[in-house]
C-alpha positions as CSV (number, residue, x, y, z in Angstrom):
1,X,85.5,33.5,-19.0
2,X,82.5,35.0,-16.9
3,X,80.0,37.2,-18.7
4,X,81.2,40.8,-17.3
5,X,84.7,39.5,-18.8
6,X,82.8,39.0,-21.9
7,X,81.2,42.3,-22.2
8,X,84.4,43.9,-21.4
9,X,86.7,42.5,-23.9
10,X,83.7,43.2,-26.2
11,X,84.2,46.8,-25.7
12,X,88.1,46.8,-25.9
13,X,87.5,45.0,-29.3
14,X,85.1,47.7,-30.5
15,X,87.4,50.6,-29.4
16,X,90.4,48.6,-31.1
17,X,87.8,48.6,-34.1
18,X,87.1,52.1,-34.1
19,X,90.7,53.4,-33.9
20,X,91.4,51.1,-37.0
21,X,88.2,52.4,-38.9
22,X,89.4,56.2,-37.8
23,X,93.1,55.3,-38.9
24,X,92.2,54.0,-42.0
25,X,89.3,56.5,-43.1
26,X,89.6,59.9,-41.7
27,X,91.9,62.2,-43.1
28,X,94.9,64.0,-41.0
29,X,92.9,66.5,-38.0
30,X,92.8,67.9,-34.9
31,X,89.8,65.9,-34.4
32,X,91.7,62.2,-35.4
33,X,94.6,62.7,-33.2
34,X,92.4,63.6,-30.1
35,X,90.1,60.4,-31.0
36,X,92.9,58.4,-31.4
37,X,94.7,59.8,-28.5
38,X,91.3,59.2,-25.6
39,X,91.3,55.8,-27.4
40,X,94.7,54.6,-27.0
41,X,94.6,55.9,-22.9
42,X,91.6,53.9,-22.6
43,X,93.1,50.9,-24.2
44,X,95.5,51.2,-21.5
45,X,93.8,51.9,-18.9
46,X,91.6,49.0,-19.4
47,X,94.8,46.7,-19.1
48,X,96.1,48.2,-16.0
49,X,92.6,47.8,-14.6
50,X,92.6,44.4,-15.6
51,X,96.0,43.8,-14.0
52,X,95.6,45.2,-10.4
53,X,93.1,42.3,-9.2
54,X,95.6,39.6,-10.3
55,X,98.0,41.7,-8.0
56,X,95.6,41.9,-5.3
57,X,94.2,38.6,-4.8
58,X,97.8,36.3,-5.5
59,X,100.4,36.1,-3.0
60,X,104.4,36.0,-2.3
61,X,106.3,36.1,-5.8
62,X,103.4,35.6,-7.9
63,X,101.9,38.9,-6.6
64,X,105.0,41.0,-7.1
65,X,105.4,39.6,-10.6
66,X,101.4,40.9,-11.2
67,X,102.6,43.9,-9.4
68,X,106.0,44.7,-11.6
69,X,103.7,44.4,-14.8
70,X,100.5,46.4,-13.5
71,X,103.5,49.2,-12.5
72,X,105.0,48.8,-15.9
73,X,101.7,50.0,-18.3
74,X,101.3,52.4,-15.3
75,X,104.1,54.0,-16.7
76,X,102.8,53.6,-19.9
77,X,99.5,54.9,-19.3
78,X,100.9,58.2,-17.7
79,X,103.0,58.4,-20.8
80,X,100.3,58.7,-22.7
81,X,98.1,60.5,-20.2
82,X,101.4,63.0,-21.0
83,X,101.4,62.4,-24.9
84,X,97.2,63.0,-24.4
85,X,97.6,66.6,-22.6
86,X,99.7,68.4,-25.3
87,X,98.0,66.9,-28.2
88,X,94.4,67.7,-26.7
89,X,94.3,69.8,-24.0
90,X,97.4,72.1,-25.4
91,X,96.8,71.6,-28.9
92,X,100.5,71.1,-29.5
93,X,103.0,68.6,-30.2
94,X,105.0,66.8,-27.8
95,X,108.7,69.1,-28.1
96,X,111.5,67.6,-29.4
97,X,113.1,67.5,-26.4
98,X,110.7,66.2,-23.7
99,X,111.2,65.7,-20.0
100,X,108.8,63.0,-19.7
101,X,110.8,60.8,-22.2
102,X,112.7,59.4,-19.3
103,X,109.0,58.0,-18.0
104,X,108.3,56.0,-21.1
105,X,112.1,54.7,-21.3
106,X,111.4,53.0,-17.6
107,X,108.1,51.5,-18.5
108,X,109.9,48.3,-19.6
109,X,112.6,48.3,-16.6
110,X,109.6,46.6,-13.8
111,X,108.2,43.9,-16.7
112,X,112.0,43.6,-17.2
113,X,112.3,42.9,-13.6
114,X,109.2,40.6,-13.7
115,X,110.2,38.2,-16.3
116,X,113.4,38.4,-13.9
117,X,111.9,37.0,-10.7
118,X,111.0,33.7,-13.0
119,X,107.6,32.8,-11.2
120,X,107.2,29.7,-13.1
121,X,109.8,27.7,-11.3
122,X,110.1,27.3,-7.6
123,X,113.0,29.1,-6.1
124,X,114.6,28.7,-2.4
125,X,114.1,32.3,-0.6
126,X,118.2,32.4,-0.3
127,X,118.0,32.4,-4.3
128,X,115.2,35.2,-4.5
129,X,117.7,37.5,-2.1
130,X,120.8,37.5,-4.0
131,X,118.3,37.3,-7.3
132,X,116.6,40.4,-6.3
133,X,120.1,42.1,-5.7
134,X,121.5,41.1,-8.6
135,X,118.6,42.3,-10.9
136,X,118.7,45.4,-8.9
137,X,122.1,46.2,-10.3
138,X,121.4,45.8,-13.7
139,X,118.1,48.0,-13.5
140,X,120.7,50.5,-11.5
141,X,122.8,50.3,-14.7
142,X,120.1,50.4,-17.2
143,X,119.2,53.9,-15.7
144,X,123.0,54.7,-15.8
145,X,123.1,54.0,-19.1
146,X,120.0,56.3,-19.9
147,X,121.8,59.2,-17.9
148,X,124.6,59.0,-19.6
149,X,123.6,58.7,-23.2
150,X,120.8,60.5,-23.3
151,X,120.5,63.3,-20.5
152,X,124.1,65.1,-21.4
153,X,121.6,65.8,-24.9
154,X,118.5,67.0,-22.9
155,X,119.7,69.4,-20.0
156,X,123.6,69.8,-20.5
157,X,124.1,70.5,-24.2
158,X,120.7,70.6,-25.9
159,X,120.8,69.0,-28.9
160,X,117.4,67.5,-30.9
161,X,119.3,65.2,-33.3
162,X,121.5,63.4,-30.6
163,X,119.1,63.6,-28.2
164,X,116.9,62.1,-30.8
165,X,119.2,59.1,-31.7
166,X,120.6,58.1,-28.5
167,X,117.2,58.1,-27.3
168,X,116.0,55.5,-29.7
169,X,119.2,53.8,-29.7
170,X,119.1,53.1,-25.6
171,X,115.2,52.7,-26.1
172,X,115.9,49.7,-28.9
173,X,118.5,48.6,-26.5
174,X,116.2,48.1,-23.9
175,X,113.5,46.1,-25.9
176,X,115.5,44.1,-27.5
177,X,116.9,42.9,-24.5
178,X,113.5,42.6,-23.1
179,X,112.3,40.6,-25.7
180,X,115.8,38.1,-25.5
181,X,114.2,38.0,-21.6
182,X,110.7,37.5,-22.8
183,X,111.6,34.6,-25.4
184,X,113.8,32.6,-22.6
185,X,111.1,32.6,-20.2
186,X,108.7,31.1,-23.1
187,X,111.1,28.4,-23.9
188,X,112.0,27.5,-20.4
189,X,108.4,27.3,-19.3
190,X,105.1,24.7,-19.8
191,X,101.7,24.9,-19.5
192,X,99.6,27.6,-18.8
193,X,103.5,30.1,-18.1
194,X,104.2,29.1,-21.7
195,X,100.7,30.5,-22.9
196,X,101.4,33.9,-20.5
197,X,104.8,34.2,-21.7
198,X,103.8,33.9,-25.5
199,X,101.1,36.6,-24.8
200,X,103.7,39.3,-23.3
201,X,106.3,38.3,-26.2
202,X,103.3,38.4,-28.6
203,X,102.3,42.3,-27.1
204,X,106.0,43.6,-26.6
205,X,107.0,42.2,-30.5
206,X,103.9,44.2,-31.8
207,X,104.9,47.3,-29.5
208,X,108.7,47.3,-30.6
209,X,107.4,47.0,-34.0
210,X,104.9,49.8,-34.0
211,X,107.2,52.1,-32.2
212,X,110.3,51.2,-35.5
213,X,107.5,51.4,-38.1
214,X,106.5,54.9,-36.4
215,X,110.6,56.1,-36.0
216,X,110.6,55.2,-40.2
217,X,107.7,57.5,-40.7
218,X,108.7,60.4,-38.8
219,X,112.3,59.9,-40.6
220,X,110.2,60.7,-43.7
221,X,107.8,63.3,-42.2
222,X,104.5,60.3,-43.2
223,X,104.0,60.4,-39.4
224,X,100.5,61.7,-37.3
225,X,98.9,61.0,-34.5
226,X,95.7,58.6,-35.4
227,X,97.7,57.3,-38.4
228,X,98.2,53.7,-39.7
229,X,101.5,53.6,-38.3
230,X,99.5,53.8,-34.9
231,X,97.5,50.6,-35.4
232,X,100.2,48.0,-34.7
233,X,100.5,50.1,-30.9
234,X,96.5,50.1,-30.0
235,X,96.5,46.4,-30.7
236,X,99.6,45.9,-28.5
237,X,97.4,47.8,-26.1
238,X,94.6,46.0,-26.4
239,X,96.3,42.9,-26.0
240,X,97.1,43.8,-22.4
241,X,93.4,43.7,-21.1
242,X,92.7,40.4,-23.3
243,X,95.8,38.8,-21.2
244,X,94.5,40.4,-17.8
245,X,91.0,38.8,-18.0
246,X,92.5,35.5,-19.4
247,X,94.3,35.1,-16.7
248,X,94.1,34.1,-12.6
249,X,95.3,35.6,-10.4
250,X,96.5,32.4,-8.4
251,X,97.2,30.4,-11.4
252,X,99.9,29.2,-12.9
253,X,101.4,28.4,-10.5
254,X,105.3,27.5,-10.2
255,X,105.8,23.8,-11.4
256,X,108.5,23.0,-9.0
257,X,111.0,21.9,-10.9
258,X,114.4,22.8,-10.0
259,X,116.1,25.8,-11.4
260,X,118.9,25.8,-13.0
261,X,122.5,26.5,-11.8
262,X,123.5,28.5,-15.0
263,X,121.1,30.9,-14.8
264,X,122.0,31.7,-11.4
265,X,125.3,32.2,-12.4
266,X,124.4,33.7,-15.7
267,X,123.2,36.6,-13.6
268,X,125.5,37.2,-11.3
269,X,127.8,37.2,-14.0
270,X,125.9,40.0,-15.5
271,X,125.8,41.5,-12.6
272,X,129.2,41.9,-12.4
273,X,129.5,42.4,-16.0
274,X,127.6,45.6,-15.2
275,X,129.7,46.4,-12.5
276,X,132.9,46.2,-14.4
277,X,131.9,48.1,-17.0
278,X,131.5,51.6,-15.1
279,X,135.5,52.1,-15.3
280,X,135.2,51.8,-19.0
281,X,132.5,53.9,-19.9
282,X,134.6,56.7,-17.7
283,X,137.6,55.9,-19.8
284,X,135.4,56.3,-23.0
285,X,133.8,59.4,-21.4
286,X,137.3,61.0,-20.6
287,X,138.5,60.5,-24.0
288,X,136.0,61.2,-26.1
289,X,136.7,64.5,-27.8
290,X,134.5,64.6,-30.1
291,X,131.9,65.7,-27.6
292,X,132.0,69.5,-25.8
293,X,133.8,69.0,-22.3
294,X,130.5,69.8,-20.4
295,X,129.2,66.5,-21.6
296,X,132.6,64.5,-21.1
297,X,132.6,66.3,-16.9
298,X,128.7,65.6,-16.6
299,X,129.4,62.0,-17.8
300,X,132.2,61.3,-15.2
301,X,130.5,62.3,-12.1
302,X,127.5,60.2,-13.6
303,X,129.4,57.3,-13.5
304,X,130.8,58.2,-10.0
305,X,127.5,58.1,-8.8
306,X,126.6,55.1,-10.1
307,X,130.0,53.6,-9.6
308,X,129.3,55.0,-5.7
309,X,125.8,53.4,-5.9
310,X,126.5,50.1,-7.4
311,X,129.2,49.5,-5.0
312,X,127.4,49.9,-1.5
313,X,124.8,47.3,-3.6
314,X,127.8,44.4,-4.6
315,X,128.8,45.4,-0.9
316,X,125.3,44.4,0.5
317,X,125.4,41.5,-1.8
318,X,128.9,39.9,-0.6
319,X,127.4,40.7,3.0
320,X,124.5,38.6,2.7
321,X,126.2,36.3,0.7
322,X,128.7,36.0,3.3
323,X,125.7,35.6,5.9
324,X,124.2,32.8,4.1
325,X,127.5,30.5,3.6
326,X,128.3,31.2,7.5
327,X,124.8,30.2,7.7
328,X,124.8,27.0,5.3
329,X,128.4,26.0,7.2
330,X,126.9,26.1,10.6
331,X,123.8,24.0,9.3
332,X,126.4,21.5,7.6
333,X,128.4,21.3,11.0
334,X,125.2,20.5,13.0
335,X,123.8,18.2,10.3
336,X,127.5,16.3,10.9
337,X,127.3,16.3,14.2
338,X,123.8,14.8,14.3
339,X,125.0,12.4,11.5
340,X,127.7,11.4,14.4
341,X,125.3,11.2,16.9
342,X,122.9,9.0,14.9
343,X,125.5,6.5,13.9
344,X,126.7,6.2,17.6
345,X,123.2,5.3,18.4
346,X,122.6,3.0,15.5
347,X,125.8,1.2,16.7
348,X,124.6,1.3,20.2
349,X,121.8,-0.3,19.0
350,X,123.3,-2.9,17.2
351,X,125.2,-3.9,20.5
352,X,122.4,-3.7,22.4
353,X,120.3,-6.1,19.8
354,X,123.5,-8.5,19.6
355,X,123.9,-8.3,23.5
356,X,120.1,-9.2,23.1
357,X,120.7,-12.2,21.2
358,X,123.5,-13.3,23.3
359,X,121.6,-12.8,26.5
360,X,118.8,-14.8,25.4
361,X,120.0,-17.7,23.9
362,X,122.3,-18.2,27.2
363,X,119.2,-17.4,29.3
364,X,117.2,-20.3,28.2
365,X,120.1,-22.5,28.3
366,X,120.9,-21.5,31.8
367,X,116.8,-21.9,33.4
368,X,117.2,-25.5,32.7
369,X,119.8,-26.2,35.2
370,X,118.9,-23.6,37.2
371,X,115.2,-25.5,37.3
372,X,117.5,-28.5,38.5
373,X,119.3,-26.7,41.3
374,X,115.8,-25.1,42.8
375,X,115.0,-28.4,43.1
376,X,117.6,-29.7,44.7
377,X,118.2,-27.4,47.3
378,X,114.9,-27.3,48.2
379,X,115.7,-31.3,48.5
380,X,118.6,-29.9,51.0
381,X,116.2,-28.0,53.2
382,X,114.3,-30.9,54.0
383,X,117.8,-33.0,55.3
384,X,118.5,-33.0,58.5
385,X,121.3,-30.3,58.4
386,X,123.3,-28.9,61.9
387,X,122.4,-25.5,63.1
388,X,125.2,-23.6,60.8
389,X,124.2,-25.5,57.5
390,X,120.6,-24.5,57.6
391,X,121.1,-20.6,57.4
392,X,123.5,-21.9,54.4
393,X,121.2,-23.8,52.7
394,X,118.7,-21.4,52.9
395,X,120.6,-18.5,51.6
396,X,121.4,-21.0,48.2
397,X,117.9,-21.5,48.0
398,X,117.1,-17.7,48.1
399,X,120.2,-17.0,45.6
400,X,119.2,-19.6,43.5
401,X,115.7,-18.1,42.7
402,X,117.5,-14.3,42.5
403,X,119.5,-16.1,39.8
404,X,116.3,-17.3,38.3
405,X,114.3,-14.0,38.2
406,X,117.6,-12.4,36.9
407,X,117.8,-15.0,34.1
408,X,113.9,-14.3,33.6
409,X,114.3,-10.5,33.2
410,X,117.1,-11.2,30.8
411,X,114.9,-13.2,28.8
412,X,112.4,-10.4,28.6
413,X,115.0,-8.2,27.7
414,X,116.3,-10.0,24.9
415,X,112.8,-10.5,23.3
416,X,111.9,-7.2,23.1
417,X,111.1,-7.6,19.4
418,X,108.6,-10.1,18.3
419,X,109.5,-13.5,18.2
420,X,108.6,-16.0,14.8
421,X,105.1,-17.7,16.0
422,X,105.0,-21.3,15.1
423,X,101.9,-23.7,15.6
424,X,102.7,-25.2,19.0
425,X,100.3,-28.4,21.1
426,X,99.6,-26.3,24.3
427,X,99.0,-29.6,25.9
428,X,102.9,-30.9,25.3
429,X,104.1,-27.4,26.4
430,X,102.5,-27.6,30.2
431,X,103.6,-31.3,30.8
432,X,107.4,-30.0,30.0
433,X,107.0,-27.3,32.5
434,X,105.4,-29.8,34.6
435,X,108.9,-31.9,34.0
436,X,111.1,-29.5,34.5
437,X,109.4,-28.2,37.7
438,X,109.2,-31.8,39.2
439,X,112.5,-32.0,41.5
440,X,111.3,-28.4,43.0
441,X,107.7,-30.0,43.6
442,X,109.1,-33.0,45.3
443,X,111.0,-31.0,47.7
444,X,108.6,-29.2,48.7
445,X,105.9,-31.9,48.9
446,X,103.3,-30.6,46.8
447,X,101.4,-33.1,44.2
448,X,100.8,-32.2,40.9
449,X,97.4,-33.2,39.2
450,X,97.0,-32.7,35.7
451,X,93.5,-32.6,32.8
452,X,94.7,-32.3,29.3
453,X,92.1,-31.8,26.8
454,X,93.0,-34.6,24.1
455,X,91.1,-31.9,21.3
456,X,92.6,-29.3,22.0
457,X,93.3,-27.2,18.9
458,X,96.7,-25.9,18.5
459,X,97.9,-22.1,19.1
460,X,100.4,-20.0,17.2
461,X,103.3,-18.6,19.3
462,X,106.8,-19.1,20.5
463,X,107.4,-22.0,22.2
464,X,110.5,-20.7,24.4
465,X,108.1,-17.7,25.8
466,X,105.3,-19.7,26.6
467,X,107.6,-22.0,28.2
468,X,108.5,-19.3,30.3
469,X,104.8,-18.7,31.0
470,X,104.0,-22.0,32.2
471,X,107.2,-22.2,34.3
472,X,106.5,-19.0,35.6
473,X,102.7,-19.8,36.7
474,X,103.9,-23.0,38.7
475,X,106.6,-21.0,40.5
476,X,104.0,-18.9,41.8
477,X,102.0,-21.5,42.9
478,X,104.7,-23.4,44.3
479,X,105.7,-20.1,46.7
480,X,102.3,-19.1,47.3
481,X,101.8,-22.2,49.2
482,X,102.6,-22.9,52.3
483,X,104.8,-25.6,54.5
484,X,101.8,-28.0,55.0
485,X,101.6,-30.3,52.1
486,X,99.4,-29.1,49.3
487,X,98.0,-30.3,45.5
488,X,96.9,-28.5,42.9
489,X,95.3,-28.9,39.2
490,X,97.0,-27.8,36.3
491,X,94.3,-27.9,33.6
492,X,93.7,-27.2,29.4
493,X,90.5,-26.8,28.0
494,X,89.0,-25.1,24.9
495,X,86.5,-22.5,25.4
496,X,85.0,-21.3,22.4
497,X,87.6,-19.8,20.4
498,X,90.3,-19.9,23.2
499,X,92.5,-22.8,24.8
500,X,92.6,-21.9,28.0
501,X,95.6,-22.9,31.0
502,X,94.3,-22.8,34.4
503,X,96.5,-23.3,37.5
504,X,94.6,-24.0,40.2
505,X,94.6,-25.0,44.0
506,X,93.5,-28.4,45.2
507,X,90.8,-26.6,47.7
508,X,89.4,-24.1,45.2
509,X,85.9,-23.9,45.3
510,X,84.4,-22.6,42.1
511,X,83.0,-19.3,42.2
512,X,85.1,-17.8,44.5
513,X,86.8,-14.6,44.0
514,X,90.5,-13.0,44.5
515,X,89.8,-9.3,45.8
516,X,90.7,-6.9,43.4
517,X,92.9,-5.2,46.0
518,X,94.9,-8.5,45.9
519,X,95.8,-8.8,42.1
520,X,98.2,-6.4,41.6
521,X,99.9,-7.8,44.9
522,X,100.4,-11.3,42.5
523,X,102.0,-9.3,40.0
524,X,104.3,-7.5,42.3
525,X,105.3,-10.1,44.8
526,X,105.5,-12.9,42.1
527,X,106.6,-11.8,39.1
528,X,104.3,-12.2,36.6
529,X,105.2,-8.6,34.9
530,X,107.1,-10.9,31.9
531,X,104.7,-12.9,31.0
532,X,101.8,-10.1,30.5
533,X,103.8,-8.9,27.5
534,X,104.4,-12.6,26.4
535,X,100.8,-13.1,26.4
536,X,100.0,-10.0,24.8
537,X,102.3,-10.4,22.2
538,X,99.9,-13.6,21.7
539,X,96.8,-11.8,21.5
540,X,95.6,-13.8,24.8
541,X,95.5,-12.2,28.2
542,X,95.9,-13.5,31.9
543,X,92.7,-13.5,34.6
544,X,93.2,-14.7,38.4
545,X,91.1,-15.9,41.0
546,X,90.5,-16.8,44.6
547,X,89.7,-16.6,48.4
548,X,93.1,-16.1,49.9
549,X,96.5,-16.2,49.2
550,X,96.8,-20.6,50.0
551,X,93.6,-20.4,47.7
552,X,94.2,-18.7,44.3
553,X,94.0,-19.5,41.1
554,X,95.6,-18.3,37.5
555,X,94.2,-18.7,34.2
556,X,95.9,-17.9,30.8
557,X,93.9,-17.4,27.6
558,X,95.5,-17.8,24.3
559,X,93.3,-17.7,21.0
560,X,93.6,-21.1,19.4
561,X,95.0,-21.5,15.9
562,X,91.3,-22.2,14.2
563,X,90.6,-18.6,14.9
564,X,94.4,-17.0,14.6
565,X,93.5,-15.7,11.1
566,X,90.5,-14.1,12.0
567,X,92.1,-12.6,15.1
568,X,95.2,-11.0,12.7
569,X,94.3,-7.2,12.3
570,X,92.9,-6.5,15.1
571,X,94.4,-4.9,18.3
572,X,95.3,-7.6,21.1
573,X,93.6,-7.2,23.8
574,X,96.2,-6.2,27.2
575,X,97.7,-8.6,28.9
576,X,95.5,-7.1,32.3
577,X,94.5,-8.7,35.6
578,X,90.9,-8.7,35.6
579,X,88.8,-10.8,38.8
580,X,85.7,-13.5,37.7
581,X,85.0,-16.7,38.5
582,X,86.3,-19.7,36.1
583,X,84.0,-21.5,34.6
């Protein structure tokens, strides 16, 4: 607590101190009842001061549950502000039969709605609506209840002694209920709600009991303004300031837990309850004789007006109620169509994932023959064949290798996801390619010559895709060249921490450089797009070279297994066609 909270509770404490000194020590005046009065308006005006900056500075229900409080002692302050004026400024008692009664009866109906909005747990904003209607009805019927018991006494047949008693009876009513409201909230609640709650039930039990202990003393004519029967009220007063500066304004806040059903039901209930009971307290209106027949007519049309009131209020209620189910059942008919939707595309996916499997398992079975039949018709092209079975063979040839690129797309289809690496000899992998390629090499006349680097560390990856890789390399270089016979080198080597593949033509000389206006033209017009995303998947990327398109050359860079490990975390590097000389 800061140090201007300090001094201020200080001086509540010694103005509750001085109306118990005055109480208890001066005899029955003028001068005591004033004194006591200007202390007891202070006291309150203390705590409503003390309330308005938690109202100010919190927000959403937390600042209408300040508010609801500060408005409650504002209706107690101007009670007293009333009680004040006659007893000083008019030097009179307050009459029998006061107008302003009606303001200290209400006092409790906003902390009655407060302890209603349950701040403490968290609430949906469909729940607070139909909440704040429902509560609205019973404070509707608490002021019916006042107008019908007690006004018919005040303005329609003026009578102190009912007036009297059925004010105190709907008065008790009223805090008793209160209270029931008060001790709920405490038991439902933890933390710092618990200690709030315990301070309002704490200052409203000390209230309720100053205000019986005072209705037994003017029963036997002991009562005065300033007496001791008026100590139990300043400390309830008191006690509103010491719970203003105790508390923050943004704190508690609501613990989240769930609320529960019955109290939402609970309440409409009542609210219905209250409802209901209109056509009974007409009936016991009508037929109550022992009352004059002014009272009994003024009571009816009462509770026609309220009846009339209360019923556009359940009307509004069942509309918005209405509203919001409409509401929830177009939400639940979305919700199940998007629920359809989803589980159409998790099956579609499953398809597409099994068609994926499919796909690639017969893919790889099918590149081996269809290796075999490259070969062979490129074997055919070089027969002597008549002038109609050229065009023939050439058209085989041509399908062949759109069957092969098909087959190779496939392949990349179906390994969209990442495939299990395994350690695999780099080495053993090229001189299968190599074998498979052979028949197509023959055909064609062009020599392969091969440098395998006998240390080679091992790589981790998938053998099938890097298969693919290899395969795919010496297709390129077997279409790049031309019809004149040609060799190249097909070469492994460890650089560092990379094994390196290099495809290379026989007449490369080192240093030379493939424009960079050429590259992408590799990619396109060969293929290659496949095996950038196989060799990215493998952390490695893929670099070419050369002087012209009979003179090229394509190196692959994988990170060898010794340096795997150190490699895993890190983002791999593209799979990107960059241009610099080999080393």
């Amino acid at each position: 607590m800061r140090t201007r909270s300090k001094i201020w509770l200080g001086a509540v404490l010694a103005a509750l101190g001085g109306f118990i000194l005055s109480a208890w020590f001066l005899p029955q005046s003028f001068g005591l009842s004033a004194l006591t009065d200007i202390l007891e308006t202070l006291l309150l005006l203390s705590g409503l001061v003390s309330f308005i900056p938690l109202a100010a500075r919190s927000d959403g229900r937390l600042r209408l549950f300040w508010s609801l409080l500060a408005l409650g002692i504002l209706l107690w302050l101007s009670y007293q502000l009333l009680w004040t004026y006659y007893e000083v400024v008019l030097r009179q008692h307050i009459p029998d039969i006061f107008a302003g009664d009606v303001v200290l009866f209400l006092n409790i109906v906003p902390m009655m709605a407060a302890i209603a909005l349950r701040p403490h747990v968290a609430r949906d904003e469909y729940a607070a609506r139909l909440g704040r209607l429902d509560f609205a009805l019973l404070l509707v019927w608490w002021l019916y209840l006042y107008g019908l018991i007690v006004i018919p006494w005040q303005y329609v047949v003026p009578n102190v002694a009912a007036y009297e008693r059925n004010l105190n009876n709907a008065y008790s009513a009223e805090k008793i209920v209160f209270l029931l409201g008060l001790a709920a909230c405490w038991i439902g609640s933890r933390g710092a709600w618990r200690k709030l709650y315990f301070s309002l039930f704490g200052m409203s039990f000390t209230y309720s009991a100053s205000s019986a202990l005072a209705n037994w003393a003017i029963a036997r004519n002991a009562y005065y303004s300033g007496s001791l029967y008026d100590i139990p009220l300043a400390c309830s007063m008191a006690w509103l300031t010491w719970m203003g500066l105790r508390s923050n304004p943004r704190e508690p806040e609501a613990d989240g837990r769930q609320v529960p059903t019955v109290y939402g039901v609970w309440v409409a209930r009542c609210s219905t309850i209250a409802a209901f009971s209109l056509p009974l307290f007409a009936a016991w209106a009508m037929y109550d004789h022992s009352v004059p027949a002014r009272i009994r007519v003024f009571r009816l049309l009462t509770t026609l007006m309220a009846a009339l009131l209360m019923g556009v209020m359940v009307f509004r209620r069942q509309y918005r109620l209405e509203s919001e189910l409409v509401r929830m059942l177009n939400n639940s008919r979305e919700s199940f169509e998007n629920l359809k939707r989803l589980q159409a595309q998790i099956l579609q996916s499953e398809k597409l994932a099994s068609i994926g499997q499919l796909v690639g398992g017969a893919a790889h079975e099918l590149n081996n023959p269809i290796t075999a039949m490259l070969g062979y018709s490129d074997l055919l092209l070089n027969t002597k064949l008549s002038s109609q079975q050229q065009p023939l063979a050439t058209k085989i040839g041509q399908d062949i290798r759109r069957t092969k690129s098909l087959v190779a797309s496939l392949v990349s289809f179906a390994r969209q996801r990442p495939a299990p690496k395994s350690p695999i000899d780099l080495n053993t992998l090229v001189r299968t390619a190599i074998k498979l390629a052979q028949p197509q090499m023959e055909s064609l006349k062009i020599s392969v010559h091969s440098e395998f680097d006998k240390e080679l560390p091992r790589i981790l990856g998938d053998p099938n895709q890097l298969l693919q890789v290899c395969l795919q390399l010496l297709g390129n270089c077997l279409h790049t060249l031309q019809a004149s016979s040609r060799s190249f080198l097909v070469r492994t080597q460890r650089e560092n921490d990379l094994c390196v593949l290099s495809v290379t033509t026989a007449s490369e000389r080192p240093g030379s450089l493939r424009s960079t206006s050429s590259a992408p033209l590799i990619q396109e017009a060969q293929g290659l797009s496949a095996c950038q995303g196989i060799v990215q998947e493998h952390g490695g990327r893929i670099v070419s070279g050369g002087t012209s398109e009979e003179e090229f050359s394509l190196r692959v860079e994988l990170p060898a297994l010794l340096s795997a490990a150190t490699r895993e975390g890190k983002a791999a590097q593209p799979a990107t066609w960059s241009v610099r000389p080999f080393a």
